[in-house]
Structure formats: structure tokens, C-alpha cells
C-alpha positions as CSV (number, residue, x, y, z in Angstrom):
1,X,0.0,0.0,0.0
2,X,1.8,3.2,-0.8
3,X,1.1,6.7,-0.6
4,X,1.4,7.6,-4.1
5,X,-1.7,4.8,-4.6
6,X,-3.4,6.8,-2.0
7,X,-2.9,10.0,-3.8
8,X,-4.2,8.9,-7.1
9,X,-7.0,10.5,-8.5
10,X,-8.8,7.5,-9.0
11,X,-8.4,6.2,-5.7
12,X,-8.7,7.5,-2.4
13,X,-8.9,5.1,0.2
14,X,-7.6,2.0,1.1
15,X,-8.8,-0.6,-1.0
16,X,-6.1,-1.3,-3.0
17,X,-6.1,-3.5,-5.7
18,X,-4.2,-5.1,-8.9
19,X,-6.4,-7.1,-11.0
20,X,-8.1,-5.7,-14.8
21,X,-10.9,-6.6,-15.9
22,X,-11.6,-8.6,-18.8
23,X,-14.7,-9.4,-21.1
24,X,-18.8,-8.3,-21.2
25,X,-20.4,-6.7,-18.6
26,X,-22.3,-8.8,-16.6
27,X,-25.7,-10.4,-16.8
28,X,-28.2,-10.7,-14.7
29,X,-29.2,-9.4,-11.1
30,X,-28.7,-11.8,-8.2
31,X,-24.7,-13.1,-8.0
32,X,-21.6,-12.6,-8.8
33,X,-20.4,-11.3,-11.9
34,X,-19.4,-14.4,-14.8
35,X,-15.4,-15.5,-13.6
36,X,-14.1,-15.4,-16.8
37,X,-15.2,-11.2,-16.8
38,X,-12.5,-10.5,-14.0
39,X,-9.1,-12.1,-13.9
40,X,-5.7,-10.9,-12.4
41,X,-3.1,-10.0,-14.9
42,X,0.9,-9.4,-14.6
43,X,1.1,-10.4,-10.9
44,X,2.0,-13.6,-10.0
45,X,2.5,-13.4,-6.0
46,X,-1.2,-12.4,-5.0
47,X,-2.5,-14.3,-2.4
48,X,-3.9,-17.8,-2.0
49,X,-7.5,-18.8,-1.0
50,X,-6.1,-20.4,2.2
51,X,-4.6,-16.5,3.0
52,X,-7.9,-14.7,1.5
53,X,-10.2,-16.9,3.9
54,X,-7.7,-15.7,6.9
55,X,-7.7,-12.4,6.4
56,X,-11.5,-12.5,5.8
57,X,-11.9,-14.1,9.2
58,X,-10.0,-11.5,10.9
59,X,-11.4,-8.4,9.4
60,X,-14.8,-9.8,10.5
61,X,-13.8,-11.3,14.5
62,X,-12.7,-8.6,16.9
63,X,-14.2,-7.0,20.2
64,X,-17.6,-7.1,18.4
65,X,-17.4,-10.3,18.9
66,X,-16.9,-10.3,22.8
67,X,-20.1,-8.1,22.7
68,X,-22.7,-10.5,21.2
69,X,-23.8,-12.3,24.7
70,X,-25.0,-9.3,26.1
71,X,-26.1,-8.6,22.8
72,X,-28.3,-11.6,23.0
73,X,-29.2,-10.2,26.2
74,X,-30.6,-7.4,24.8
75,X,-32.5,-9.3,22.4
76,X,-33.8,-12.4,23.8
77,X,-32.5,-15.5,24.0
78,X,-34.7,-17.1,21.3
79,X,-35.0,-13.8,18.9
80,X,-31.4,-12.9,19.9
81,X,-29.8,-16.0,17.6
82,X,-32.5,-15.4,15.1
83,X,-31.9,-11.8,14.5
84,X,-27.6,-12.9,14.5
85,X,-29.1,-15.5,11.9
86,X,-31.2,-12.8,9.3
87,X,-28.1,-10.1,9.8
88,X,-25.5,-12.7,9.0
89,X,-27.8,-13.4,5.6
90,X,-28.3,-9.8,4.9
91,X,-24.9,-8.7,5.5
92,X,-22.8,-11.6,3.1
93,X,-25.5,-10.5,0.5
94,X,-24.4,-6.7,0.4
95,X,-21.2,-8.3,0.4
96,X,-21.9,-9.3,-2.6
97,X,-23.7,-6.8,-4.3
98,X,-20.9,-4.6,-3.6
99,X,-18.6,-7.1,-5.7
100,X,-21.0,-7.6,-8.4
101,X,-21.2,-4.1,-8.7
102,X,-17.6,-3.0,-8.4
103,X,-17.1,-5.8,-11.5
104,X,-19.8,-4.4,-13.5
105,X,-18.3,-0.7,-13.7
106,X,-14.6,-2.4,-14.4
107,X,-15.7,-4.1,-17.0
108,X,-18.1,-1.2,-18.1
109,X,-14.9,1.7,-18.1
110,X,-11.5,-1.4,-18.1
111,X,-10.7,-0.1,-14.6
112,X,-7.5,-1.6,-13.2
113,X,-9.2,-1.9,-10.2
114,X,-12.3,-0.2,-7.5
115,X,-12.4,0.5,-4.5
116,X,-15.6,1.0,-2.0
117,X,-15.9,4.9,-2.8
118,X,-15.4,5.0,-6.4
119,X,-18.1,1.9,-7.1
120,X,-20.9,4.2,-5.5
121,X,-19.4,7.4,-7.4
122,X,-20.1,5.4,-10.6
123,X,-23.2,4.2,-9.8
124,X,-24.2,7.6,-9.1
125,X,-22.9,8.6,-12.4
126,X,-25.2,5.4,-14.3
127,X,-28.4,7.1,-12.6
128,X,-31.1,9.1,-15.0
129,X,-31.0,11.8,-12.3
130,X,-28.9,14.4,-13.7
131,X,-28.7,16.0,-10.1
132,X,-26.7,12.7,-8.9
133,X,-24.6,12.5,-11.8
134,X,-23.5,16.1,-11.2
135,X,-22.6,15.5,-7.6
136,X,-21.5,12.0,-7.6
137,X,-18.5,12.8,-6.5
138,X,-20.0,13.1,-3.3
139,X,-20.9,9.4,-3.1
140,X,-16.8,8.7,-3.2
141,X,-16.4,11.4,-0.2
142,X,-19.5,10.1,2.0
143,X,-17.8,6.2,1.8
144,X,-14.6,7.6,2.9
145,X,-16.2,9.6,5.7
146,X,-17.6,6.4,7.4
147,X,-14.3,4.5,6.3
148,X,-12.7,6.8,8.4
149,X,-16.1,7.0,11.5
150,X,-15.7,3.1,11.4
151,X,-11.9,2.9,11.9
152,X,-11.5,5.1,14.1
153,X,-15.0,4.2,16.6
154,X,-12.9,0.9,16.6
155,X,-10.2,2.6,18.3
156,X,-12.3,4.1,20.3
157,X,-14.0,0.4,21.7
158,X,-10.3,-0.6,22.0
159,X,-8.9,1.8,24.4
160,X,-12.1,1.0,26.6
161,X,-11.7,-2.2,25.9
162,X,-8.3,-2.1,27.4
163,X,-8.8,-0.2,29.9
164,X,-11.9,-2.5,31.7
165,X,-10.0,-5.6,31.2
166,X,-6.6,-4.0,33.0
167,X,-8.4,-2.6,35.3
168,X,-10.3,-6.1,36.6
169,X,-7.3,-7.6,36.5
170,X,-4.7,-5.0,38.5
171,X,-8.2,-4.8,41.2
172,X,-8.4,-8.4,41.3
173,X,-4.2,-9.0,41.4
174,X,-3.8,-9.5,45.2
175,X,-6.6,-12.1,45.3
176,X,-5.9,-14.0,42.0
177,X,-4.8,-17.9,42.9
178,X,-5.0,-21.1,40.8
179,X,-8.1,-21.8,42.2
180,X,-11.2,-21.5,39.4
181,X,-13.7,-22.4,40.9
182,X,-16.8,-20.0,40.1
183,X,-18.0,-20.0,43.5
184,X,-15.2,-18.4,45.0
185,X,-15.1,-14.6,46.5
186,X,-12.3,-12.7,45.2
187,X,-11.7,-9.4,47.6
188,X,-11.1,-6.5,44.9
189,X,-8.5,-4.2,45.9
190,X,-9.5,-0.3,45.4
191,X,-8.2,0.9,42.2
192,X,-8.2,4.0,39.8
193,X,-11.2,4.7,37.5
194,X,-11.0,3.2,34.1
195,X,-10.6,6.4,32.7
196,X,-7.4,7.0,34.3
197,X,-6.3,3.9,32.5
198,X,-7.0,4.4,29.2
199,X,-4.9,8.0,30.1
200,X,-2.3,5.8,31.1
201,X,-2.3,4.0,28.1
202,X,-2.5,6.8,25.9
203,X,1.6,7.7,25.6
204,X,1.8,3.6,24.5
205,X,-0.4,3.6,22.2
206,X,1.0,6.9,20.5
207,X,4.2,5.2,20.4
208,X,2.3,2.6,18.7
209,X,0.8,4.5,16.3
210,X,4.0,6.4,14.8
211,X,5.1,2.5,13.3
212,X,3.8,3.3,9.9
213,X,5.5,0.0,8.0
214,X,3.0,-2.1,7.0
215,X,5.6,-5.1,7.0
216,X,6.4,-4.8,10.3
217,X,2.5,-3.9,11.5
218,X,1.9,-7.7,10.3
219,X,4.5,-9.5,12.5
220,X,2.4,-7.6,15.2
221,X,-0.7,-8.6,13.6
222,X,-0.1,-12.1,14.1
223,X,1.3,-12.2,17.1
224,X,-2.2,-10.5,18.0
225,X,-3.9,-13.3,15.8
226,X,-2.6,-16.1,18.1
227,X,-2.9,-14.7,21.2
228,X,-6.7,-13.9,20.6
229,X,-7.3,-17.6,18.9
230,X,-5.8,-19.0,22.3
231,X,-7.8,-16.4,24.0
232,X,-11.3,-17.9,22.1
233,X,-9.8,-21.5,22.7
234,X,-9.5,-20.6,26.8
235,X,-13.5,-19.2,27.0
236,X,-15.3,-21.7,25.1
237,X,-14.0,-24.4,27.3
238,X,-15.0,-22.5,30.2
239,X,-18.8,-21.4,28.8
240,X,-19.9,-24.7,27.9
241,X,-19.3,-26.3,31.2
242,X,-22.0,-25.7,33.8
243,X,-24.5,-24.2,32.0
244,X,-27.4,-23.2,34.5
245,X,-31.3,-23.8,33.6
246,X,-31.9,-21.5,30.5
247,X,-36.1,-21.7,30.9
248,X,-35.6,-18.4,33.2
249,X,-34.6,-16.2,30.3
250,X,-36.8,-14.6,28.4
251,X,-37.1,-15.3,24.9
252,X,-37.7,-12.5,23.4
253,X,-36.4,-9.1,25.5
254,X,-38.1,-5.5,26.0
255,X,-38.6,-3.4,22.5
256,X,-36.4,-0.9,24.1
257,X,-33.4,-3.0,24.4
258,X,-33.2,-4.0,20.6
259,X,-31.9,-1.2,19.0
260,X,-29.1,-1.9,21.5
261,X,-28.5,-5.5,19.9
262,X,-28.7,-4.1,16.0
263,X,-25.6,-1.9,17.0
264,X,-23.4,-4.4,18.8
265,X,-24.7,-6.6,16.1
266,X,-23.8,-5.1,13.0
267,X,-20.7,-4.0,14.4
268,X,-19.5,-7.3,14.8
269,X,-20.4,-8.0,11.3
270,X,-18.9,-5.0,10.0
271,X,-16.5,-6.5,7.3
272,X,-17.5,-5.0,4.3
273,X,-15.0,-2.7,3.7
274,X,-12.3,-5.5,3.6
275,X,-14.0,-7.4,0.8
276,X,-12.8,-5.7,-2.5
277,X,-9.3,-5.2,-1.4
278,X,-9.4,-9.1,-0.5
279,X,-10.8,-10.0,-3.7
280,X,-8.9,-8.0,-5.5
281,X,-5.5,-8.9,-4.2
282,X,-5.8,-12.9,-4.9
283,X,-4.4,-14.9,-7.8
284,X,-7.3,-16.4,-8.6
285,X,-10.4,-13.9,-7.9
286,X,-12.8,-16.4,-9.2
287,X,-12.6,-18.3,-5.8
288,X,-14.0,-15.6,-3.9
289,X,-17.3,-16.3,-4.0
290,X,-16.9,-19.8,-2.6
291,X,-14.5,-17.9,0.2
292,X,-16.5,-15.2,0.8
293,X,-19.7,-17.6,1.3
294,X,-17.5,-20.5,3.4
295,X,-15.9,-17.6,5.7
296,X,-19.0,-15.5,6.5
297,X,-20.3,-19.2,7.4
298,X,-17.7,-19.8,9.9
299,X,-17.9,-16.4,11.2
300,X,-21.5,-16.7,11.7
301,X,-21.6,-19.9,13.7
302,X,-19.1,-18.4,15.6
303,X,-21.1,-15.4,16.3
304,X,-24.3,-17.2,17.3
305,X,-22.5,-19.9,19.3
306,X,-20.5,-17.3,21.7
307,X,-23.4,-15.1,22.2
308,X,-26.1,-17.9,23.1
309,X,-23.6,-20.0,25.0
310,X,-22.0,-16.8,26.7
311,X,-25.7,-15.6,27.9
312,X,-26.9,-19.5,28.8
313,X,-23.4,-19.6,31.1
314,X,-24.0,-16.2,32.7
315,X,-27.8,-15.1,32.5
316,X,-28.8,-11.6,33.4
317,X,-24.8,-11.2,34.8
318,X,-23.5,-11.2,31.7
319,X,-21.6,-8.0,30.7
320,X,-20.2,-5.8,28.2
321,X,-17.4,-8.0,26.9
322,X,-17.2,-11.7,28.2
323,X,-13.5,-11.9,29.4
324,X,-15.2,-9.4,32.6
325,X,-17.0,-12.7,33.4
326,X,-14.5,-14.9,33.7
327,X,-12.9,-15.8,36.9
328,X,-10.0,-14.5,38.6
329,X,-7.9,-16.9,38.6
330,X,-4.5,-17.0,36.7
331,X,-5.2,-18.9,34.1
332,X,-8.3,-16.3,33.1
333,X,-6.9,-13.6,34.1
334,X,-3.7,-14.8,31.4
335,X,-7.1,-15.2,28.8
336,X,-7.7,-11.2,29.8
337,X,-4.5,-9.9,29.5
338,X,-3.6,-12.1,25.8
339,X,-6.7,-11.0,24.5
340,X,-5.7,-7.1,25.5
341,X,-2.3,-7.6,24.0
342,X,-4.0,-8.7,20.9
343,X,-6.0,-6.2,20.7
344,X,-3.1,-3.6,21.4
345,X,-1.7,-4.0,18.6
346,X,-4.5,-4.9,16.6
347,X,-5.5,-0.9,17.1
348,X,-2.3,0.2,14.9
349,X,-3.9,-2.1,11.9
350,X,-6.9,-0.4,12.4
351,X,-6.0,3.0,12.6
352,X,-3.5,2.9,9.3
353,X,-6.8,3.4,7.5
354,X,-8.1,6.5,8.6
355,X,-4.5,7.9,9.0
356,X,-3.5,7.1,5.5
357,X,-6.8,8.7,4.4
358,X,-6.4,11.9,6.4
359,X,-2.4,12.3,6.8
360,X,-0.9,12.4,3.5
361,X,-2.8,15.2,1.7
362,X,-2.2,17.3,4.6
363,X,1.5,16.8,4.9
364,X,1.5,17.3,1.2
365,X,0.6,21.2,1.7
366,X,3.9,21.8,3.9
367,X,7.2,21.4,3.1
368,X,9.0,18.3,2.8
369,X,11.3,19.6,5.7
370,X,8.6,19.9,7.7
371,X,6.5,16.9,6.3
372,X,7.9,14.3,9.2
373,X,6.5,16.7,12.4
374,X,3.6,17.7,10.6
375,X,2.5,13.7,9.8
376,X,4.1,12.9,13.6
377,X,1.4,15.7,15.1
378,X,-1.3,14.0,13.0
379,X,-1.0,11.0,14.3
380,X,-1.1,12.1,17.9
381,X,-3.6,14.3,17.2
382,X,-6.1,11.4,15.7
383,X,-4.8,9.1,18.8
384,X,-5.6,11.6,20.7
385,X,-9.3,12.1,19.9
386,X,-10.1,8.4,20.4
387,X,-8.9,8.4,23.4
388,X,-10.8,11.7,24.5
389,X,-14.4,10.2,22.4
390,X,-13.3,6.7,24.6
391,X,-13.2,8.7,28.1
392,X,-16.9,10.8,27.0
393,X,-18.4,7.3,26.6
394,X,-16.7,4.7,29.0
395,X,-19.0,2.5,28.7
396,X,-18.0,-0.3,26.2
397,X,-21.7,-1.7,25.5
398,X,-22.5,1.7,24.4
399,X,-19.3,2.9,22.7
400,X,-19.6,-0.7,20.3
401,X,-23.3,-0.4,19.9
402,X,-22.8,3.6,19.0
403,X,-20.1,2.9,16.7
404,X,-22.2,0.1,14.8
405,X,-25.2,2.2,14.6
406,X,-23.9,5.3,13.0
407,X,-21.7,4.1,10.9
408,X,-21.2,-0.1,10.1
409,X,-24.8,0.3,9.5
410,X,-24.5,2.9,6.8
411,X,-21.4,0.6,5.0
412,X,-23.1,-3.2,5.6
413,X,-26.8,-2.2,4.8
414,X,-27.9,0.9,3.8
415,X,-25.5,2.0,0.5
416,X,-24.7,-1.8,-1.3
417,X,-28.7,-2.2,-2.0
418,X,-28.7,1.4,-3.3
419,X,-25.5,1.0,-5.0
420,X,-27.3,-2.3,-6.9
421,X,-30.1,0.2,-7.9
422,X,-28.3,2.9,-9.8
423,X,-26.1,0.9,-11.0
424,X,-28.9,-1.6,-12.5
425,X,-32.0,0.7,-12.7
426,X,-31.2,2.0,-16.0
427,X,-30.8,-0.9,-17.6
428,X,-33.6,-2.3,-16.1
429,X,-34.4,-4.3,-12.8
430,X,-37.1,-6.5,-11.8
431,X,-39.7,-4.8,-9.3
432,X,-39.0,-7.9,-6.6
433,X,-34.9,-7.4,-6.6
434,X,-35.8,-3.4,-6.6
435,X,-38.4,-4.1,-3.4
436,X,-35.5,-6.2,-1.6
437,X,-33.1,-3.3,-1.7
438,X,-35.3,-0.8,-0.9
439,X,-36.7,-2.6,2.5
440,X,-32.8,-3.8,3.2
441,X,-31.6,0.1,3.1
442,X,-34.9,1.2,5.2
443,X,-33.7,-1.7,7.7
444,X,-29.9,-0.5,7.7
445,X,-31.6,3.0,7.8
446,X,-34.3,2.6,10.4
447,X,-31.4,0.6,12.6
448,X,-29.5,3.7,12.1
449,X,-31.6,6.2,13.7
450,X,-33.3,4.0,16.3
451,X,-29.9,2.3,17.6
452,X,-27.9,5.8,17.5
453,X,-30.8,7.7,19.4
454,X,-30.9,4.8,21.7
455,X,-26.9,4.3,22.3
């Protein structure tokens, strides 16, 4: 990913891709463009479908994913898996539009390659409203605006994150034995407000932040990858033993509460902005259907399975992220502090987007003499403001389900089925597939206001 490529004029965030399309436009309305329509070309060290389904598993499993039993919670603990059920469904399927789409206008104008904001500036441009065609520029600026909310409200659940799970464990320290056993009292010992820690973290994670090689970011990012898979490993075996009598939850929760679930929900399904650049970095994009249908699978079992068996094992107790409801013990209170390293450095990954969005055309207006302070500032700056937006809403429930209403709502549900319309309505589209986006973007939309107003 370089800077230049983020400079281009034809592309401006960070979906970066290398493949050319090749062939007809596509036909029909409900899949994938043909394979032979979109092939890589000159590049011979893209990566594999083994590597594609990784990286499609980790943009989609994070602290979202901790969320989900009180989630469930929220929801019900029949209508809870449901609802993960129906939002898993919906959200592959924009998945896919948004790839069907992004073929149809390389194929339409021999594009090299299309990222998120320039498929919905040329669908705007394919639509009979003059108005839209004259502003669709606007489309490509609105994307990059909730590229960058996104990102950053991620950093923003991660420095709360961290901050809750450091601070159970330094409270719980003196009383922490190898003894397990739920049953027994743990004394906590007085300790500073969780706001105070994520001050204290603040100078690391700065530090953190000013690493801008992508190469060495991804030694850290697996390092994070294994500690959070041993982290998963460690709670499963814990949740699924003595599970109390579930016929005391409800199953379906107060109205009130559900807007609450739609945000943590769609947060944690939030993945669509990785899709294209996956797809478009492999050797063989013709595969990613099957990926993109096999991983969203696995990541939706996985989903349903944590929440339902996280709120069976803890009832009404559970809270905002699960590791809080695990003993403290050593071994769980390892599980804490492996899934906060992990998610340490997972924050740097997550904030290169926004700061390679924002950073390099404003360091381009100063001299290059002045370019490293100016982009070192930045950073701090943008670091900065998570951590202040983190400290405002210290509450991680409503920081996730916040984040997932305003904005992973907007990117997973409300603009693919719109995108599919002007890109398709022109050319003509069948009043059922035309019905289906509409009620999917007045869901997204709906979800939007409700779970915002209620976060």
C-alpha cells in the first residue's frame, strides 16, 4: 500500500487493488459477476484462497465479537440467535452486491481496479438523475467519511476495551490464585477509575501508532492473531461447562433494548470494507465467492455460538465483553491480559486506514522539511481524539453499539442495496430485486436512527 496509490486521482482510500478486468459486462441481477469477466493480470504473487479466507476471518472477528452475549441479552434468547441468523444473511448478501457491482463498472470503463468509494461514485454517475450524476462525486467522499467513523469508533471500543479488562485484573491481582472455581469470593482491591487507564495507556499507544511500516505492523498482527485464537480457545471451554437452567430467560427481550442488539450486532459483522481489497489482491479472484460464502459461514456460527452460549453460562450477569465474566484466577486472568495484547496492537492495523486517508494530503501542503513533524502531530492528534471520544463514553456496551449504529450500519446495509439500484435501474431491474433493496436500506436506515438515538 503506498502513498502515491493513495494520492491517485482514482483512488482514495484504502482498498487497493491489482487485478483488470476482462470481457462483457455482466448479466443478470442476483450473484456474482461471470469469472471469466475478471481475472488478475501481470502479478503472480497475490495471495492464495487459504490466505484470503484468513484475512476475511480476521477483518470480520474482533471486540464485536466479545459483545454478542449481552447482545443476546438485549435481544432475547430465542429472537437474539435469530436476528444474528437474518443479519448474517443480509450482510454476506451486500457483500456481494458490492462485488457484483464494483465488476460491473470495471468491465463497463476497463478499470484496473475499484475500491468501495469509487463503485458508488459510478453508480451515481449510471443514474437518469442528472442531479446525482452532477454530484457523484460526493458518493466517493460520503464512503470515505464512514471508512474513516468506522476505523476510528474501533479505536475508540479498543482503548475501553483495554482499559476494563486492565483494570479487573490489576483490582483483582492480590486475590488471584489457581483456584477456578466459580464459586469463590475474590476481595477486589481499590483501584483508579478506568478512565485514568486508558490515560495511562494513551503515551503507548501513541508510540504505537507512529510504526507506519505495514511489514512490520503484520508481524504484530499475528502475534495478535494467536494470542486472541488461544484467547477464544481458553473461553469456550469455560462457557460450555455448567451451564445453569436457561427456561428463566426470556425469549424475546423489552422493545427498548433492541436497537441496542442491532448496533453491537452489526458492528460485529462489519467487514465490508475489507472485501474488495481481498478479492482483489488474490491470484485467482474467481474463488471468492466460494470464500466469501465459506468464511462469512464460519464467522457466523461463531457469532451465534459465543453469544447464546456466553448468555446461557452467565444469564442476566453477563456483561459488556465476556472476558469481565470470567474468573479470577490466573489462568483467566492470562485469557484477559492475551486478548488485550492482541487487541493492542490490533488498534495500529486499524487505525492505518483512517491515517493514511487523512495524513498524506495534509502533509503534502507543507514542506518536505517539515512533512515528518507535521505527519508525527497528525497521528497524535487522531490518537488523541479516540482516546478523549473513549473517556466521554466509558461504557464499552454503548461505545460498540454507538459505533455500529452510525456508521457499520451505513457501510453493511444501507448503500450496497442502493448502490445495486443505480447501478442496475437504467438498464432495467425487476420490481422484486428493486423491493429487496429498498426494504434492506430502510432496515440498515431505520437501525441507524433508532440504535444511534438509543446508544
Amino acid at each position: 500500500m503506498s502513498t502515491r496509490r493513495l494520492r491517485s486521482e482514482d483512488y482514495n482510500d484504502y482498498s487497493s487493488t491489482d487485478v483488470t478486468p476482462e470481457g462483457s459486462p455482466p448479466d443478470g441481477m442476483n450473484g456474482f459477476t461471470h469469472p471469466e469477466s475478471y481475472q488478475r493480470f501481470g502479478e503472480t504473487n497475490g495471495t492464495t484462497w487459504y490466505q484470503t479466507l484468513i484475512h476475511l476471518l480476521k477483518g470480520n472477528i474482533g471486540t464485536g465479537l466479545l459483545g454478542l452475549p449481552l447482545a443476546v441479552k438485549n435481544a432475547g434468547i430465542l429472537l437474539g440467535p435469530l436476528s444474528l441468523l437474518v443479519m448474517g444473511v443480509v450482510a454476506v448478501h451486500c457483500m456481494g452486491i458490492l462485488v457484483k457491482c464494483a465488476h460491473h463498472f470495471c468491465n463497463r470503463f476497463q478499470k484496473q481496479f475499484l475500491d468501495y468509494g469509487g463503485a458508488v461514485m459510478y453508480g451515481l454517475e449510471a443514474t437518469p438523475s442528472a442531479w446525482l450524476r452532477t454530484h457523484a462525486i460526493w458518493g466517493r467522499r460520503v464512503v470515505g467519511l464512514f471508512l474513516i467513523i468506522t476505523q476510528l469508533g474501533f479505536c475508540c471500543v479498543y482503548f475501553v476495551f483495554l482499559a476494563d479488562n486492565i483494570r479487573q485484573v490489576v483490582s483483582a491481582a492480590n486475590g488471584t490464585t489457581n483456584d477456578c472455581s466459580p464459586n469463590r469470593t475474590v476481595v477486589m482491591t481499590p483501584t483508579m477509575d478506568s478512565r485514568l487507564y486508558m490515560l495511562s495507556l494513551l503515551p503507548f499507544v501513541v508510540l504505537l501508532t507512529f510504526i507506519q511500516n505495514l511489514k512490520v505492523l503484520s508481524i504484530f498482527s499475528m502475534l495478535a492473531n494467536v494470542a486472541m485464537l488461544g484467547s477464544l480457545v481458553v473461553i469456550y471451554q469455560y462457557i460450555v461447562r455448567d451451564i445453569p437452567d436457561p427456561r428463566n430467560l426470556p425469549l424475546a427481550a423489552a422493545w427498548k433494548t433492541y436497537p441496542l442488539f442491532f448496533g453491537t450486532a452489526i458492528f460485529a459483522f462489519e467487514g465490508i470494507g475489507v472485501v474488495l481489497p481481498l478479492e482483489n489482491k488474490m491470484k485467482n479472484p474467481r474463488q471468492f465467492p466460494i470464500i466469501l460464502y465459506v468464511g462469512m459461514t464460519i464467522v457466523t456460527i461463531l457469532y451465534i455460538s459465543l453469544s447464546v452460549l456466553g448468555y446461557l453460562r452467565f444469564g442476566a450477569d453477563i456483561q459488556a465483553s465476556i472476558t469481565l465474566n470470567l474468573p479470577n484466577c490466573w489462568l483467566y486472568q492470562a485469557v484477559k491480559l492475551l486478548f488485550s495484547f492482541g487487541i493492542f496492537f490490533t488498534y495500529a492495523v486499524q487505525f492505518y486506514v483512517p491515517a493514511e486517508i487523512i495524513i498524506p494530503p495534509l502533509v503534502a501542503r507543507v514542506s518536505e522539511r517539515w512533512g515528518w513533524l507535521v505527519n508525527l502531530l497528525l497521528r497524535v492528534a487522531l490518537v488523541c481524539v479516540t482516546c478523549v471520544l473513549a473517556i466521554l463514553i466509558p461504557r464499552l456496551d454503548l461505545v460498540i453499539s454507538l459505533v455500529g449504529s452510525i456508521s457499520s450500519s451505513a457501510l453493511a446495509l444501507i448503500f450496497p442495496p442502493l448502490l445495486e439500484i443505480a447501478t442496475y435501474y437504467a438498464e432495467g431491474m425487476h420490481p422484486l430485486v428493486i423491493t429487496k433493496d429498498i426494504a434492506i436500506s430502510l432496515f440498515g436506515f431505520v437501525g441507524f436512527v433508532v440504535g444511534t438515538y438509543e446508544a
